[in-house]
mmCIF file of the N, C-alpha and C atoms, coordinates in Angstrom:
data_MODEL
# 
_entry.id   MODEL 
# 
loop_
_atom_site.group_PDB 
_atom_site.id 
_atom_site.type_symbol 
_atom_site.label_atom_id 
_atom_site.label_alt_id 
_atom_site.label_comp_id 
_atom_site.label_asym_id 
_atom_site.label_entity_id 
_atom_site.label_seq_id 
_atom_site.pdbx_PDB_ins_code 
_atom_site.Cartn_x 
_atom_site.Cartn_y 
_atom_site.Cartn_z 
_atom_site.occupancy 
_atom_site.B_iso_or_equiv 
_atom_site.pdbx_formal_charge 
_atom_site.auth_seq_id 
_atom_site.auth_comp_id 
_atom_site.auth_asym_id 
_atom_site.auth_atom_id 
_atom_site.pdbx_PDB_model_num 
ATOM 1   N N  . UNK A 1 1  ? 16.620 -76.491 17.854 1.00 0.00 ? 1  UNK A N  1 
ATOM 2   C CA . UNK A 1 1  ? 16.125 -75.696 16.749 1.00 0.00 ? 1  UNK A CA 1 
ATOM 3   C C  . UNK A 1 1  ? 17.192 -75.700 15.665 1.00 0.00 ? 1  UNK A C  1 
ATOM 4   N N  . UNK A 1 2  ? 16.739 -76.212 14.791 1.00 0.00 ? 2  UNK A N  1 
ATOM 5   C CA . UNK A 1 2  ? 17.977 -76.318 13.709 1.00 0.00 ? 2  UNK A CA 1 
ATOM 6   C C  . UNK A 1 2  ? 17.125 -76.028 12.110 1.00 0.00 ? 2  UNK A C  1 
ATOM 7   N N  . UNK A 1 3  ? 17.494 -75.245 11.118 1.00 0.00 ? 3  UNK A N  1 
ATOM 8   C CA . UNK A 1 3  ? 17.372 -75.284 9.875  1.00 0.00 ? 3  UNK A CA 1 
ATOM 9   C C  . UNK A 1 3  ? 17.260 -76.681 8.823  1.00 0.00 ? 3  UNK A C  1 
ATOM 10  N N  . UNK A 1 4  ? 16.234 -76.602 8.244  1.00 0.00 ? 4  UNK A N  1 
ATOM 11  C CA . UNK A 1 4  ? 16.811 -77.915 7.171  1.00 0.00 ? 4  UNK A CA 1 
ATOM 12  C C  . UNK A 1 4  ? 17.490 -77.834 6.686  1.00 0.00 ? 4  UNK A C  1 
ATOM 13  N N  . UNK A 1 5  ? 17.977 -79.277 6.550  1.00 0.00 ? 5  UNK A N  1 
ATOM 14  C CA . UNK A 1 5  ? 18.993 -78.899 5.250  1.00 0.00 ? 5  UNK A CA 1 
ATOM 15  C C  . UNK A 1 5  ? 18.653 -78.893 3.991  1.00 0.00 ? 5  UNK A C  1 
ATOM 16  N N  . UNK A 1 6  ? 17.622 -78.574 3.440  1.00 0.00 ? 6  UNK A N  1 
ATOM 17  C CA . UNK A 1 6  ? 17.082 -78.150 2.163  1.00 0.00 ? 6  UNK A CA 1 
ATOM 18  C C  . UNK A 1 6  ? 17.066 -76.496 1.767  1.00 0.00 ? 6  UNK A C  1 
ATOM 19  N N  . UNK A 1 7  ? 17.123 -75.839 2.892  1.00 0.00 ? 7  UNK A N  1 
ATOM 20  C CA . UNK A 1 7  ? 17.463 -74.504 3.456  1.00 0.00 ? 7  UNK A CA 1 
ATOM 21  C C  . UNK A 1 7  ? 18.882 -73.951 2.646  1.00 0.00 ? 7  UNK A C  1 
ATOM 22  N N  . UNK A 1 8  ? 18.656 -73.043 1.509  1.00 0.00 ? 8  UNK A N  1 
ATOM 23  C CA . UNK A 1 8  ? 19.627 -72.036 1.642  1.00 0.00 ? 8  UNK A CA 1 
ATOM 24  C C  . UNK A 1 8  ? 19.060 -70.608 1.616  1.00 0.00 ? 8  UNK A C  1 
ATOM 25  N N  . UNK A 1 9  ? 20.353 -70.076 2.122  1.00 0.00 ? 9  UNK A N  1 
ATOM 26  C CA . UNK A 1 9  ? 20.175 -68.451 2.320  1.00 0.00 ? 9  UNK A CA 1 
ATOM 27  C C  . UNK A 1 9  ? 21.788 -67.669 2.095  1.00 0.00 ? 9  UNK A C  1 
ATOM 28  N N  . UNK A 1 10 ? 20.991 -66.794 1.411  1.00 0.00 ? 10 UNK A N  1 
ATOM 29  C CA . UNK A 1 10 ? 22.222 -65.676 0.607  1.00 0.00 ? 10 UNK A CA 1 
ATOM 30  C C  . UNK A 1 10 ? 22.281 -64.611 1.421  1.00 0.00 ? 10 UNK A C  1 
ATOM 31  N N  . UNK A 1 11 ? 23.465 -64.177 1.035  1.00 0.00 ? 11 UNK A N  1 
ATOM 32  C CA . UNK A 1 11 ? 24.202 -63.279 1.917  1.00 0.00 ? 11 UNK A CA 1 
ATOM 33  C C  . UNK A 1 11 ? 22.885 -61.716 2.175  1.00 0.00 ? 11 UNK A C  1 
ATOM 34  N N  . UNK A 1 12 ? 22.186 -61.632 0.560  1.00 0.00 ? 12 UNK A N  1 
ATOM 35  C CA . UNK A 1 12 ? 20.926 -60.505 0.680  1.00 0.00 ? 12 UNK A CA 1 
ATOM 36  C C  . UNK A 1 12 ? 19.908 -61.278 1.385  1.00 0.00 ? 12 UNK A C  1 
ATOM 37  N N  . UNK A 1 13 ? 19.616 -61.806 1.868  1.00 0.00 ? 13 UNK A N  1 
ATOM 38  C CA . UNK A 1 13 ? 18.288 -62.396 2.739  1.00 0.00 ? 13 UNK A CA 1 
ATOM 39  C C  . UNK A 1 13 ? 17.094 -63.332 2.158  1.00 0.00 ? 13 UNK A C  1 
ATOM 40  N N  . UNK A 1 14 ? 17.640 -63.330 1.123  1.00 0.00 ? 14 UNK A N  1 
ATOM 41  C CA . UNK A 1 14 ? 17.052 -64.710 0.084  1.00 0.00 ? 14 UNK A CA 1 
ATOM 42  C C  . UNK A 1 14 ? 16.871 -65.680 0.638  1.00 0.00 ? 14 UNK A C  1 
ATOM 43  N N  . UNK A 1 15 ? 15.824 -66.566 1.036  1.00 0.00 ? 15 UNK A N  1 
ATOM 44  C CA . UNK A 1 15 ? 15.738 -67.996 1.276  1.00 0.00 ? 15 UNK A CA 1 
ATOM 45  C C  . UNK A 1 15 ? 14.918 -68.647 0.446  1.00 0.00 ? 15 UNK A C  1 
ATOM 46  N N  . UNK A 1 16 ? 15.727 -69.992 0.050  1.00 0.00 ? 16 UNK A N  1 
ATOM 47  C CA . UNK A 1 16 ? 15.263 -70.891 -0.835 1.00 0.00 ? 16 UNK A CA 1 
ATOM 48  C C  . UNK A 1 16 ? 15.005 -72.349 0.023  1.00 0.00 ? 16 UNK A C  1 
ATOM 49  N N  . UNK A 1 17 ? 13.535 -73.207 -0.440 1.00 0.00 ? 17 UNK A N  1 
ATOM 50  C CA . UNK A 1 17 ? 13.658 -74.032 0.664  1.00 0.00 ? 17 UNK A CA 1 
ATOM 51  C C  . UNK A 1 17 ? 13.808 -75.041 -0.611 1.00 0.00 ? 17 UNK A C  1 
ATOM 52  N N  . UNK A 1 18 ? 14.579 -75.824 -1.328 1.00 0.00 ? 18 UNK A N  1 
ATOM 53  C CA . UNK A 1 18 ? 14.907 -76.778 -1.972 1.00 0.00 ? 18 UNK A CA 1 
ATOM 54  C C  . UNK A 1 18 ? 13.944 -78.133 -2.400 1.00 0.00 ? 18 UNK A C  1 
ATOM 55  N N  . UNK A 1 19 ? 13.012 -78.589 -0.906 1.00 0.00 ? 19 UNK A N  1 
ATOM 56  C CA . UNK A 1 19 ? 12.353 -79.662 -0.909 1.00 0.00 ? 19 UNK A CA 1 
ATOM 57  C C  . UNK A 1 19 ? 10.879 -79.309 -1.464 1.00 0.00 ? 19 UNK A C  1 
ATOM 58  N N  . UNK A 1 20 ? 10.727 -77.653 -1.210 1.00 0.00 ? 20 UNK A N  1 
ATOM 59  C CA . UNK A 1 20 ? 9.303  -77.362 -1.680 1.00 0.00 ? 20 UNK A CA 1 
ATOM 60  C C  . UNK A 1 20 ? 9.351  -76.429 -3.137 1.00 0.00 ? 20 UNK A C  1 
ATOM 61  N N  . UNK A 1 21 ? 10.787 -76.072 -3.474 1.00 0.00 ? 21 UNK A N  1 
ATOM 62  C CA . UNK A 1 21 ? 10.420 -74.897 -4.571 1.00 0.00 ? 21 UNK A CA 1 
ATOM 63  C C  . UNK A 1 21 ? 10.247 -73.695 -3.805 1.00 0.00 ? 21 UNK A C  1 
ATOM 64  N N  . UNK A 1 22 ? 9.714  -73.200 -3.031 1.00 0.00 ? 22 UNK A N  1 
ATOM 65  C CA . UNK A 1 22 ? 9.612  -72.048 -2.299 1.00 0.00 ? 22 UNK A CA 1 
ATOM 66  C C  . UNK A 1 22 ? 10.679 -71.166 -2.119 1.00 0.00 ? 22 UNK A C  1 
ATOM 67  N N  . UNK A 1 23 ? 10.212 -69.955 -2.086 1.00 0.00 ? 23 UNK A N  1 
ATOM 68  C CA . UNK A 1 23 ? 11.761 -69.281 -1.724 1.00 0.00 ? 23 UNK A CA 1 
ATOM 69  C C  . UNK A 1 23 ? 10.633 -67.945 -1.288 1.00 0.00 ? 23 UNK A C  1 
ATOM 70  N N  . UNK A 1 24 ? 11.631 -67.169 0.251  1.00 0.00 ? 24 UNK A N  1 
ATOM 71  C CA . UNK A 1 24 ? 11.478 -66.370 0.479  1.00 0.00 ? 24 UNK A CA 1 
ATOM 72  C C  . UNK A 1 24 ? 12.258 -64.961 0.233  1.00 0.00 ? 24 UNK A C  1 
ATOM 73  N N  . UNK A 1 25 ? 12.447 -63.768 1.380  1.00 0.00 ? 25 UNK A N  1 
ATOM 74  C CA . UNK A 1 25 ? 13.356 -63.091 1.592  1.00 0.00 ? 25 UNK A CA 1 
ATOM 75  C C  . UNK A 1 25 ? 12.742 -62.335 2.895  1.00 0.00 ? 25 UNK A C  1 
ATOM 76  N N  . UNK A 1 26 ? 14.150 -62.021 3.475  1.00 0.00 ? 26 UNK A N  1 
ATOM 77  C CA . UNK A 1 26 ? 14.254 -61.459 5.114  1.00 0.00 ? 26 UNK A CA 1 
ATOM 78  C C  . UNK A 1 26 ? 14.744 -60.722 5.368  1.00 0.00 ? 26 UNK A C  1 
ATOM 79  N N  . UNK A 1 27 ? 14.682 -59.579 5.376  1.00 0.00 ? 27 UNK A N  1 
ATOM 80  C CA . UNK A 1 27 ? 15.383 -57.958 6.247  1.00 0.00 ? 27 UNK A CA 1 
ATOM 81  C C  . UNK A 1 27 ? 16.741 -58.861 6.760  1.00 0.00 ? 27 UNK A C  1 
ATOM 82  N N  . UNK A 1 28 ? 17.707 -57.714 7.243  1.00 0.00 ? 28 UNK A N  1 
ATOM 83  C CA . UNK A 1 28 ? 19.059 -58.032 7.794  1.00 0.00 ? 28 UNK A CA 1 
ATOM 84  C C  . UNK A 1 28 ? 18.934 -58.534 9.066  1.00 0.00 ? 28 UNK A C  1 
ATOM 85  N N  . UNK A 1 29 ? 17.961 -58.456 10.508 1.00 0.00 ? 29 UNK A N  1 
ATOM 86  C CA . UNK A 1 29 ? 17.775 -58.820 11.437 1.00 0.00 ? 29 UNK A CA 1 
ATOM 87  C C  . UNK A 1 29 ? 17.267 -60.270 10.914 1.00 0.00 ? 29 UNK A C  1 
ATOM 88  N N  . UNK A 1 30 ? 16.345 -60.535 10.193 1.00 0.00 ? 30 UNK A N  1 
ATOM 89  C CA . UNK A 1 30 ? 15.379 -62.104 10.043 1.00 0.00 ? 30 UNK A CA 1 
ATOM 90  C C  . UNK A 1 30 ? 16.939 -62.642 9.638  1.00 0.00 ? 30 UNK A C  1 
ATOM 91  N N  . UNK A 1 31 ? 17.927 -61.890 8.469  1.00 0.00 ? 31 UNK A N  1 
ATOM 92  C CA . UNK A 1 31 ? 18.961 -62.998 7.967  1.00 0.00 ? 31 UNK A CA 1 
ATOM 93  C C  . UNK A 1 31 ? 20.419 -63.403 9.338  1.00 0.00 ? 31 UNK A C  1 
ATOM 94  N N  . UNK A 1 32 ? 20.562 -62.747 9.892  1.00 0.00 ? 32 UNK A N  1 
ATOM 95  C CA . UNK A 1 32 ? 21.127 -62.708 11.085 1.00 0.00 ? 32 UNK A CA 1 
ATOM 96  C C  . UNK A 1 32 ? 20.293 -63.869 12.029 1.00 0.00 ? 32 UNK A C  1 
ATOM 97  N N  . UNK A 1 33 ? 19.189 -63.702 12.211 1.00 0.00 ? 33 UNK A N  1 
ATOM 98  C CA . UNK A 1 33 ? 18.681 -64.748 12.667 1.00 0.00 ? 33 UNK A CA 1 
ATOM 99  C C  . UNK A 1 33 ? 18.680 -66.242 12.098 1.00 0.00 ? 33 UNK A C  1 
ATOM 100 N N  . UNK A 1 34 ? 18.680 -65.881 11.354 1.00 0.00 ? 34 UNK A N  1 
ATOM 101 C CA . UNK A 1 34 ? 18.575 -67.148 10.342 1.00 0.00 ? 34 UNK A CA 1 
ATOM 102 C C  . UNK A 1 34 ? 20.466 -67.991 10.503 1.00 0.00 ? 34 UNK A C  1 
ATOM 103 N N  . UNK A 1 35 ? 21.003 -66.857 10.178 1.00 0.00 ? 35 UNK A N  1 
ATOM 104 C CA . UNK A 1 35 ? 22.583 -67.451 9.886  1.00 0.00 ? 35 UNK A CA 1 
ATOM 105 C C  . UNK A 1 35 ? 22.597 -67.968 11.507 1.00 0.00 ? 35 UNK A C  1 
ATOM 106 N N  . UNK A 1 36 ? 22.557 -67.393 12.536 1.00 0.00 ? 36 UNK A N  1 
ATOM 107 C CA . UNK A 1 36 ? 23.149 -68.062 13.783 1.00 0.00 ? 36 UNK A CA 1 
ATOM 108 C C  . UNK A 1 36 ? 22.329 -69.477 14.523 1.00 0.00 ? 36 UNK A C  1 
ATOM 109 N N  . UNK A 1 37 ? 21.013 -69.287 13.702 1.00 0.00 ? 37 UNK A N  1 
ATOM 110 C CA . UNK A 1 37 ? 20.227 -70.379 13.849 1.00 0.00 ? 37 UNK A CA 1 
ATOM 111 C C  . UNK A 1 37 ? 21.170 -71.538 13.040 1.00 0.00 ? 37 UNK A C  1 
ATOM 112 N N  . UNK A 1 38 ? 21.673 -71.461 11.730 1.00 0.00 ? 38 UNK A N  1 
ATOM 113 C CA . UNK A 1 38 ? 21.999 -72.167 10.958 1.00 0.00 ? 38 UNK A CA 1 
ATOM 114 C C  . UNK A 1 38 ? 23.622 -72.860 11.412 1.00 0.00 ? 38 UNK A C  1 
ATOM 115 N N  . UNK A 1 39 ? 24.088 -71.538 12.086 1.00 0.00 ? 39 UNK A N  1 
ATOM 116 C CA . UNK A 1 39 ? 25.475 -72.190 12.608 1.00 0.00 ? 39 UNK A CA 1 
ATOM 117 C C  . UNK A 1 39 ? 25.431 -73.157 14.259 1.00 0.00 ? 39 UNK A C  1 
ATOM 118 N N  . UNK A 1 40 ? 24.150 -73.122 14.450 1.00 0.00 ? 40 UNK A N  1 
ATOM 119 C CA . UNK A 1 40 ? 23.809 -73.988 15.734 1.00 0.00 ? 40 UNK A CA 1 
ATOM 120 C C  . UNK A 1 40 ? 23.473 -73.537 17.119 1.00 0.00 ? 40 UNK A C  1 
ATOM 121 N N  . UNK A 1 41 ? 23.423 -71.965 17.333 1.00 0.00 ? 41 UNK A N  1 
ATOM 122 C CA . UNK A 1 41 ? 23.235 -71.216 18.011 1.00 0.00 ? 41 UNK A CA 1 
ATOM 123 C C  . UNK A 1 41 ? 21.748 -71.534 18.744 1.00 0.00 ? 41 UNK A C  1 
ATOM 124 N N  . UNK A 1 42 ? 21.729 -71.644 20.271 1.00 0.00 ? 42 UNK A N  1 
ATOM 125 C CA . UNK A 1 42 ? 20.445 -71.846 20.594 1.00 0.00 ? 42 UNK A CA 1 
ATOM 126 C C  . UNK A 1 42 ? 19.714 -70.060 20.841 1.00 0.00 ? 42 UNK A C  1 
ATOM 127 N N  . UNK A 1 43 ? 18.606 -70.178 21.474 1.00 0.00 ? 43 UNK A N  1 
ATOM 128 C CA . UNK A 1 43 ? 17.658 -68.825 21.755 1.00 0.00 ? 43 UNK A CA 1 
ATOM 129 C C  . UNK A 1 43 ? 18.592 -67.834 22.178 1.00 0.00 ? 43 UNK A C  1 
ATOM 130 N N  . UNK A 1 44 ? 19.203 -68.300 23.312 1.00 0.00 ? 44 UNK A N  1 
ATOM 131 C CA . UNK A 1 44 ? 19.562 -67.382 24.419 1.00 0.00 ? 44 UNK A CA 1 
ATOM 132 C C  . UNK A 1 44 ? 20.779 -66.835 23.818 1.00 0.00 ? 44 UNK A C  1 
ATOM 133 N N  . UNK A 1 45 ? 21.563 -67.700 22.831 1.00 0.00 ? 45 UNK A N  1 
ATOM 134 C CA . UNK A 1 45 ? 22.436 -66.933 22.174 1.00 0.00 ? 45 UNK A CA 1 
ATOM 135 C C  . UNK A 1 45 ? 22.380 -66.285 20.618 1.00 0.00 ? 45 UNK A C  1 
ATOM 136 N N  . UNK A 1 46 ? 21.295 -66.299 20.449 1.00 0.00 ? 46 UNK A N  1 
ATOM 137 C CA . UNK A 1 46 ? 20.700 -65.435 19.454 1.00 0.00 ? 46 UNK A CA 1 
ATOM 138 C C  . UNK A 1 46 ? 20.141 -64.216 19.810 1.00 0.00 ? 46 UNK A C  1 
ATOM 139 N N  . UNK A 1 47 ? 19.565 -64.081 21.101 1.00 0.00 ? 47 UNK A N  1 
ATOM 140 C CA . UNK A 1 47 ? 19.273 -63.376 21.509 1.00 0.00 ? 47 UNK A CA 1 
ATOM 141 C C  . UNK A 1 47 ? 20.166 -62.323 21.915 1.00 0.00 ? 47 UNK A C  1 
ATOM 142 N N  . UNK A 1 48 ? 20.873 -62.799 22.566 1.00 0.00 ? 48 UNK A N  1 
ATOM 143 C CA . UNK A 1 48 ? 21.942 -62.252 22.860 1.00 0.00 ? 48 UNK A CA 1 
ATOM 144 C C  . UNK A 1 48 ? 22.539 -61.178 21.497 1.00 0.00 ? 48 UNK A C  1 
ATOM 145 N N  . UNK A 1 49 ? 22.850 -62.075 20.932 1.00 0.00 ? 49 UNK A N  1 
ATOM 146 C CA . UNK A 1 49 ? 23.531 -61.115 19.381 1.00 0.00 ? 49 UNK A CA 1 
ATOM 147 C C  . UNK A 1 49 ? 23.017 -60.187 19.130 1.00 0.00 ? 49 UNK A C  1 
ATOM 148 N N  . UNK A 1 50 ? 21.541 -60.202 18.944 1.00 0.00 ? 50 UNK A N  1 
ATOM 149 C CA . UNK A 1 50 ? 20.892 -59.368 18.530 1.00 0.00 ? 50 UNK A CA 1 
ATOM 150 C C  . UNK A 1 50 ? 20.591 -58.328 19.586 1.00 0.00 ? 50 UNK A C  1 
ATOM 151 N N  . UNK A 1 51 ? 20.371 -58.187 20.613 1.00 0.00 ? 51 UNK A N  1 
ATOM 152 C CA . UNK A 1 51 ? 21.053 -57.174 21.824 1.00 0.00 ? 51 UNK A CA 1 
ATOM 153 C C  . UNK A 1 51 ? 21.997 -56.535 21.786 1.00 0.00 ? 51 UNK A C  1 
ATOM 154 N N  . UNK A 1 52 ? 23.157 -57.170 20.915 1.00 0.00 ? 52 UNK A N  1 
ATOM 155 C CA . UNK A 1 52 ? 24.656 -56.474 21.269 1.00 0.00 ? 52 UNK A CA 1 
ATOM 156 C C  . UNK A 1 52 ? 24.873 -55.976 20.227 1.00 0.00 ? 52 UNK A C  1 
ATOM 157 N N  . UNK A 1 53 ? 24.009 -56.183 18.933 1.00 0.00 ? 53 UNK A N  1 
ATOM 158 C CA . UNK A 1 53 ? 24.181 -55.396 17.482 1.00 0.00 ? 53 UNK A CA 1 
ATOM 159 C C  . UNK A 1 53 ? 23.382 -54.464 17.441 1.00 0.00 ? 53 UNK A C  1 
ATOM 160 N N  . UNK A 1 54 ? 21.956 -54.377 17.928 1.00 0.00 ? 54 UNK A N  1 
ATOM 161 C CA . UNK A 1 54 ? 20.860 -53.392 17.143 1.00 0.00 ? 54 UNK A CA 1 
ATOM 162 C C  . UNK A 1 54 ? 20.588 -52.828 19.057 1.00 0.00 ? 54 UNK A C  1 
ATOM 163 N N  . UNK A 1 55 ? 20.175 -51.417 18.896 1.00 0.00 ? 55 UNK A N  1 
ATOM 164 C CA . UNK A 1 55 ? 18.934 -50.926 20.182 1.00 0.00 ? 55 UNK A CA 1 
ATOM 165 C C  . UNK A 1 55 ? 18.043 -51.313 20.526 1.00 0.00 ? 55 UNK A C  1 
ATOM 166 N N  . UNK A 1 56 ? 17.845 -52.658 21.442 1.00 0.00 ? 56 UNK A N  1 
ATOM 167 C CA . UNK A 1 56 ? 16.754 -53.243 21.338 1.00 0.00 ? 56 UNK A CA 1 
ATOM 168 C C  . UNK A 1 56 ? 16.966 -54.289 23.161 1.00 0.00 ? 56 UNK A C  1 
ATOM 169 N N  . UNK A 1 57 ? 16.296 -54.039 23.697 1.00 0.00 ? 57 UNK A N  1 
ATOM 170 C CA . UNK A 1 57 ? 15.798 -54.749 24.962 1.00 0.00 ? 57 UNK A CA 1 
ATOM 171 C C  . UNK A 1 57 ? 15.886 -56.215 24.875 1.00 0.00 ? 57 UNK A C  1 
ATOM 172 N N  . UNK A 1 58 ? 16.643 -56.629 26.044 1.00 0.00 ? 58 UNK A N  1 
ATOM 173 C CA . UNK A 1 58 ? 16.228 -58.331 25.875 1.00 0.00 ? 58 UNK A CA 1 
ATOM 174 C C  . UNK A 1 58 ? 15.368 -58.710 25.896 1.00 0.00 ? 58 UNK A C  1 
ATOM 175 N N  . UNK A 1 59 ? 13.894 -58.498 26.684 1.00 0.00 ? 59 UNK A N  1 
ATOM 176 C CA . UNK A 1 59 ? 12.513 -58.745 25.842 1.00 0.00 ? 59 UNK A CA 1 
ATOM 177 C C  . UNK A 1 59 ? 11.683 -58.639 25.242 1.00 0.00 ? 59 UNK A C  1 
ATOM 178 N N  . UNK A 1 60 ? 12.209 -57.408 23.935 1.00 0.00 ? 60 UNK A N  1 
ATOM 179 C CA . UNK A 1 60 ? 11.647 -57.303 23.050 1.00 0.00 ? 60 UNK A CA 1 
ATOM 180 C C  . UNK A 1 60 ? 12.099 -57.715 22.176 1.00 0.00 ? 60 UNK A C  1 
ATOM 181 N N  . UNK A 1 61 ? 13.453 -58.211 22.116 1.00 0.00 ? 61 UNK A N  1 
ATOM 182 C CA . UNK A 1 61 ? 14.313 -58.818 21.360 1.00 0.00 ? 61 UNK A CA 1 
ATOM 183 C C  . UNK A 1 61 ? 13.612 -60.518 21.125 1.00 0.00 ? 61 UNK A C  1 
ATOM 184 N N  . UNK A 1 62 ? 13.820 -60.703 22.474 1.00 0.00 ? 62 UNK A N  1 
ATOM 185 C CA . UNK A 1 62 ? 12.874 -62.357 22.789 1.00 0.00 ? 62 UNK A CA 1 
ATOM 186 C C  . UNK A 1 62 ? 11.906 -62.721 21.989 1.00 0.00 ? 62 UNK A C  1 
ATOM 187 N N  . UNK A 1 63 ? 10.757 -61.583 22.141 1.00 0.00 ? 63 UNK A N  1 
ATOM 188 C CA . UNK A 1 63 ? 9.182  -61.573 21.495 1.00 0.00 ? 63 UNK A CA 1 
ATOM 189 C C  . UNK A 1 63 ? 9.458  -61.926 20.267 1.00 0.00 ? 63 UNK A C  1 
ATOM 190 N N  . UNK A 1 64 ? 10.176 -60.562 19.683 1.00 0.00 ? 64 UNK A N  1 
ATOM 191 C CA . UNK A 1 64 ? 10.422 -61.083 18.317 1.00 0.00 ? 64 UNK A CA 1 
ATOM 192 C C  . UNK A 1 64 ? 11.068 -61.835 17.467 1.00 0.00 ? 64 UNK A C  1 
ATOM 193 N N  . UNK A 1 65 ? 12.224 -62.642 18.005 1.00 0.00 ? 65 UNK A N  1 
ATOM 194 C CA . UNK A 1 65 ? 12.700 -63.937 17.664 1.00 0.00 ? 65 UNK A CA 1 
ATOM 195 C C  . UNK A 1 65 ? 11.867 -64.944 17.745 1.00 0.00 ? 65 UNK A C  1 
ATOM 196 N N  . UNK A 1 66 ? 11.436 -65.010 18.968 1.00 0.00 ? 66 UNK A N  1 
ATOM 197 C CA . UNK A 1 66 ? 10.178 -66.137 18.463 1.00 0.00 ? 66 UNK A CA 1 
ATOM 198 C C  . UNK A 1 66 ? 9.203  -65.949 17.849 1.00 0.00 ? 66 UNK A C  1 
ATOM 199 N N  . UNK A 1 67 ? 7.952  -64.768 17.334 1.00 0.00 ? 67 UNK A N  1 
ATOM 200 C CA . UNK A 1 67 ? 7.727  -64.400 16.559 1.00 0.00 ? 67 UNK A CA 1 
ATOM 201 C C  . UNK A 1 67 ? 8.119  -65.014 15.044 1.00 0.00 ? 67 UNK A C  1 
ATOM 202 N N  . UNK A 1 68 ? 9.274  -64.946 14.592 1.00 0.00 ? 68 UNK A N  1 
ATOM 203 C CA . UNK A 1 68 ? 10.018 -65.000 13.581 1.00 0.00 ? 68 UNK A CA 1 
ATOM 204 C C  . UNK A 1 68 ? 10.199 -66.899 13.421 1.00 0.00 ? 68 UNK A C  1 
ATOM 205 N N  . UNK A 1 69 ? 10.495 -66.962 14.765 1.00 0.00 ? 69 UNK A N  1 
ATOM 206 C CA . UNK A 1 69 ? 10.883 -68.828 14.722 1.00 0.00 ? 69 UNK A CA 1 
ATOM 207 C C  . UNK A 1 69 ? 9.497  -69.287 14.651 1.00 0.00 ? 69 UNK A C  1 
ATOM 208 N N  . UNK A 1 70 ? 8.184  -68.723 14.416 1.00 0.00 ? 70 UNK A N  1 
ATOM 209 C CA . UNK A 1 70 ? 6.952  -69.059 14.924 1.00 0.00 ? 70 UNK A CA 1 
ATOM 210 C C  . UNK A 1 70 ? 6.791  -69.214 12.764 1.00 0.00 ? 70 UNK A C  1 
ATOM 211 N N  . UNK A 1 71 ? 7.024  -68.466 12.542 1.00 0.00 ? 71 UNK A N  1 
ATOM 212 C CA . UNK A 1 71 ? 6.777  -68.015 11.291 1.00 0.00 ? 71 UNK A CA 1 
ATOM 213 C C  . UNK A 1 71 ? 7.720  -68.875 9.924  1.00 0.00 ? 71 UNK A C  1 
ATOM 214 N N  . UNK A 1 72 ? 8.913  -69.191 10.690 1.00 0.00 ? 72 UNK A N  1 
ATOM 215 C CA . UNK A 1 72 ? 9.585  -70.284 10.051 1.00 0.00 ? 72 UNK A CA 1 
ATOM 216 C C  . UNK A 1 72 ? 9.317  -71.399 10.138 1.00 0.00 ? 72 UNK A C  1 
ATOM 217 N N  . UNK A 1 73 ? 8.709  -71.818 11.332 1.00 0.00 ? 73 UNK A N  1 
ATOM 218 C CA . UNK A 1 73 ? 7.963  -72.996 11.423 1.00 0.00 ? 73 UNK A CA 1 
ATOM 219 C C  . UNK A 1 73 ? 6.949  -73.327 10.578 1.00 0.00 ? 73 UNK A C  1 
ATOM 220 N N  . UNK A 1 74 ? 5.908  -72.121 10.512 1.00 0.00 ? 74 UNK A N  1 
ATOM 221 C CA . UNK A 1 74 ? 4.525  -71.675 10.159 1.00 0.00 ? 74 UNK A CA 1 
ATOM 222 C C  . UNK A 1 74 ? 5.069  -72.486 7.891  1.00 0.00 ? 74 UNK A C  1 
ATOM 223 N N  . UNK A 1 75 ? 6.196  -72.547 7.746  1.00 0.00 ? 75 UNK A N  1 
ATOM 224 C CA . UNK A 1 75 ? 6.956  -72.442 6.733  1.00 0.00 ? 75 UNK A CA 1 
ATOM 225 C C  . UNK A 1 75 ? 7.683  -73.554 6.235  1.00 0.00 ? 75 UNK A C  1 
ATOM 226 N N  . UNK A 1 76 ? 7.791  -74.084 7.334  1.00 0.00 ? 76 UNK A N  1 
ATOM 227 C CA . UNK A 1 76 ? 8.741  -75.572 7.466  1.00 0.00 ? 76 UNK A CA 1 
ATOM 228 C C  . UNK A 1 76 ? 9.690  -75.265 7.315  1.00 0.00 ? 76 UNK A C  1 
ATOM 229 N N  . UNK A 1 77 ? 10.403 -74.457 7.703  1.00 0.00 ? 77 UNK A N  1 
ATOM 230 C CA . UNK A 1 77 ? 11.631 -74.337 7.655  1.00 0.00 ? 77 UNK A CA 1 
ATOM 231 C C  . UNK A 1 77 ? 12.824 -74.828 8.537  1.00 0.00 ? 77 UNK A C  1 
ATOM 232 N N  . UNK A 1 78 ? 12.285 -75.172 9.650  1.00 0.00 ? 78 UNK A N  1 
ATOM 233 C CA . UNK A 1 78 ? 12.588 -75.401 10.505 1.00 0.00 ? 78 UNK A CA 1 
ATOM 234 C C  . UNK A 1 78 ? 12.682 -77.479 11.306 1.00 0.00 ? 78 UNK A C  1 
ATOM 235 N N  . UNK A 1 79 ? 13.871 -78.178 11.361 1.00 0.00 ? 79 UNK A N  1 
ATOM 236 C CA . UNK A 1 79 ? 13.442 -79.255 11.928 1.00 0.00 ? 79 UNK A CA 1 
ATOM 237 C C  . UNK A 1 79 ? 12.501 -79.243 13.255 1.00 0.00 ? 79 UNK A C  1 
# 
């Protein structure tokens, strides 16, 4: 799971996808997701992070990362 590289994202949760013109934006959890996706991080250690930062269950944590990776896809954002 890796980001394109047409993909940027700002420190406020801005995403711009370069190849389409498109640009979104993402709450602090979606940009957190996004950055550790981007630094090469697979599921289990995204998951992880997000367990050890916010109150949140490892499988509800799960659901909604993929959720989210479902939706970046849904987006092309995603190789």
């Amino acid at each position: 799971m890796r980001l394109k590289k047409s993909i940027a994202i700002s420190e406020n949760g801005f995403v711009f996808n370069a190849a389409k013109g498109e640009s979104f934006s993402t709450n602090p959890i979606g940009l957190l997701i996004l950055e550790l996706i981007k630094s090469g991080k697979d599921l289990k250690r995204v998951q992880q992070e997000i367990t050890d930062r916010y109150a949140i269950d490892a499988s509800t944590a799960e659901r909604d990362i993929l959720d989210f990776i479902k939706v970046l896809k849904q987006y092309s954002l995603l190789d």
